[in-house]
C-alpha positions in Angstrom: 1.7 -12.7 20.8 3.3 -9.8 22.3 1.6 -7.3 24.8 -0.1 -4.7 22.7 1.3 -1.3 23.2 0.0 2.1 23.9 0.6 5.5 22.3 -0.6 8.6 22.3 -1.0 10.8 19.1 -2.5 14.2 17.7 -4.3 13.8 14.6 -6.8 16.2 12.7 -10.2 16.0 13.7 -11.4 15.3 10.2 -9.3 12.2 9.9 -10.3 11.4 13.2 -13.9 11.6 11.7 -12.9 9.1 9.1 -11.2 7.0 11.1 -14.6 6.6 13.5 -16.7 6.2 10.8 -14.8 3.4 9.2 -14.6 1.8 12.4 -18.6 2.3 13.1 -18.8 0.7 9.6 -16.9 -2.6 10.5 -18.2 -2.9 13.8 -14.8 -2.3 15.6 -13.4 -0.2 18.2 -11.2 2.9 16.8 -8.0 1.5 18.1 -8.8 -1.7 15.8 -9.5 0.8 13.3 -6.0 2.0 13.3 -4.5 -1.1 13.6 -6.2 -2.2 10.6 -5.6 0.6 8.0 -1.7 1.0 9.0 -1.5 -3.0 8.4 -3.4 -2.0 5.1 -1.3 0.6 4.5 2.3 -0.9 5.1 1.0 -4.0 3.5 0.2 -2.3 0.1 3.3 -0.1 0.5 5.5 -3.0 1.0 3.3 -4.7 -2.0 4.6 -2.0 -4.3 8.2 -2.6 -3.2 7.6 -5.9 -4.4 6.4 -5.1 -7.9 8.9 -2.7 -8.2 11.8 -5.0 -7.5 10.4 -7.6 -10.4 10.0 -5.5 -12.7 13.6 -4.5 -12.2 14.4 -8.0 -11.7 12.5 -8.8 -15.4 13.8 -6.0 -17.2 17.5 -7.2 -15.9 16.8 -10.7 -17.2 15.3 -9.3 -20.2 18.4 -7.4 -21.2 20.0 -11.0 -21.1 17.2 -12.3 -23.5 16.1 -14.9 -20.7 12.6 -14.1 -20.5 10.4 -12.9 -23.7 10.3 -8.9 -24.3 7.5 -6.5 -22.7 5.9 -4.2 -25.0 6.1 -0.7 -24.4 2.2 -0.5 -23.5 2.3 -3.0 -20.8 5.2 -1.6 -19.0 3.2 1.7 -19.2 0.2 -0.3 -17.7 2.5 -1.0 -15.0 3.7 2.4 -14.4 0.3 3.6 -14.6 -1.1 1.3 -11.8 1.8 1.4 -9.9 1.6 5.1 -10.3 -2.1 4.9 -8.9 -1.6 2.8 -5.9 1.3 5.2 -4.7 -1.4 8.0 -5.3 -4.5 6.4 -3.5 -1.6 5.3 -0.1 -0.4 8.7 0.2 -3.7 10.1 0.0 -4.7 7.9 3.0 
């Protein structure tokens, strides 16, 4: 494993509050606690990525009638979480 690195940022205090309190929850030490929510973070954001490239990926194959058709209301189910994740990582 590589050496951990250090850094050195300014953040507002009441995220700072947040952070320390979700680190008090979990028993950690803040520096863990922002190791943990980027991984979080980055994870679900490449997560969405993913989703978004099959459903591009099915609709392609779709429009080549190689996979059976969506209805209208589940691609809007999609959109709708997909929508709601994006929402709930940029509000973190």
């Amino acid at each position: 494993m590589e050496k951990l690195k250090r850094i050195s940022l300014n953040i507002d205090p009441v995220l700072l509050e947040a952070i320390d309190a979700y680190a008090d929850k979990l028993h950690i030490a803040r520096s863990s606690a922002f190791s943990v929510i980027i991984s979080q973070y980055l994870a679900g954001q490449k997560g969405l990525s993913t989703l978004s490239d099959l459903l591009a990926l099915y609709k392609e194959q779709q429009q080549k009638d190689l996979v059976p058709p969506v209805t209208e209301s589940e691609i809007t189910d999609c959109s709708r979480i997909m929508e709601e994740a994006e929402d709930f990582y940029s509000g973190l």
